[in-house]
N, C-alpha and C positions, 0 to 999 in steps of 0.2 A: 329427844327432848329439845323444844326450840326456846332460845330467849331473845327476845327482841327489845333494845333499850332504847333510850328514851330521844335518841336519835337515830334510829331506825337500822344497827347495826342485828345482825342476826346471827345467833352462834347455834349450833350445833353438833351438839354431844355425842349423836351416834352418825348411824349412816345414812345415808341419802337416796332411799331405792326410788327408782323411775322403770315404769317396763318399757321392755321394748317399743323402738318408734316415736317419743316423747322425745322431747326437747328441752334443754336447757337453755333458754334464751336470754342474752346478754345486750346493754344497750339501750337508750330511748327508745329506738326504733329496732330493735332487737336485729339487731346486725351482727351480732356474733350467735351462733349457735353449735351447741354440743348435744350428738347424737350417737345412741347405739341401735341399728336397727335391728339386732336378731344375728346377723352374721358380721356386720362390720361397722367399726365407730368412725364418724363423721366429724370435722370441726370444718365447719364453714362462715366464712366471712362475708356479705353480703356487698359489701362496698365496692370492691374490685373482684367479685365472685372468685375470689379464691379457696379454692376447696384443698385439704388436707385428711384421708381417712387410712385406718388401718384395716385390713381385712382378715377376713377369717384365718390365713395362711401367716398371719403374722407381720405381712408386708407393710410398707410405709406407704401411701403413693397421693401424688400433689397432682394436681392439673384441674383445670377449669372444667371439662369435657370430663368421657368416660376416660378418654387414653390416658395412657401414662406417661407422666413425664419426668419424673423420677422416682423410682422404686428402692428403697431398700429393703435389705433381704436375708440380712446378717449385718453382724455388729461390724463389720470388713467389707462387706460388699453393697458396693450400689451402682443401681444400673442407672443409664439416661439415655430414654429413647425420645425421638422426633418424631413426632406421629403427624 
């Protein structure tokens, strides 16, 4: 159930489904976005294309490009590679 008040606040009682490949887009210019695409969730920042997603294996990984640039992999362990 959604309520929208009288200054355009919106709440939200239950949950939020989107399918896969949808976007949550955030912003005037919608420069932030939050994505699941089926195997991996995406948060991407549009300003300075920084990307941030998780993948299917659990991983954490940042990098502008596909490489990685730093991976977490456990609550203990994190890699940084130079690609």
């Amino acid at each position: 159930m959604w309520a929208i008040s009288g200054v355009g606040d919106v709440t939200q009682t239950g949950h939020l489904s989107l399918p896969d490949s949808k976007q949550i887009r955030i912003g005037s210019s919608n420069d932030l976005t939050i994505e699941h695409n089926g195997s991996n969730s995406i948060i991407f920042k549009e300003s300075n294309s920084e990307k941030m997603r998780m993948d299917g294996a659990g991983r954490l990984l940042h990098g502008v490009t596909s490489s990685v640039d730093v991976c977490s992999t456990a609550p203990s362990r994190l890699q940084i590679h130079n690609n």
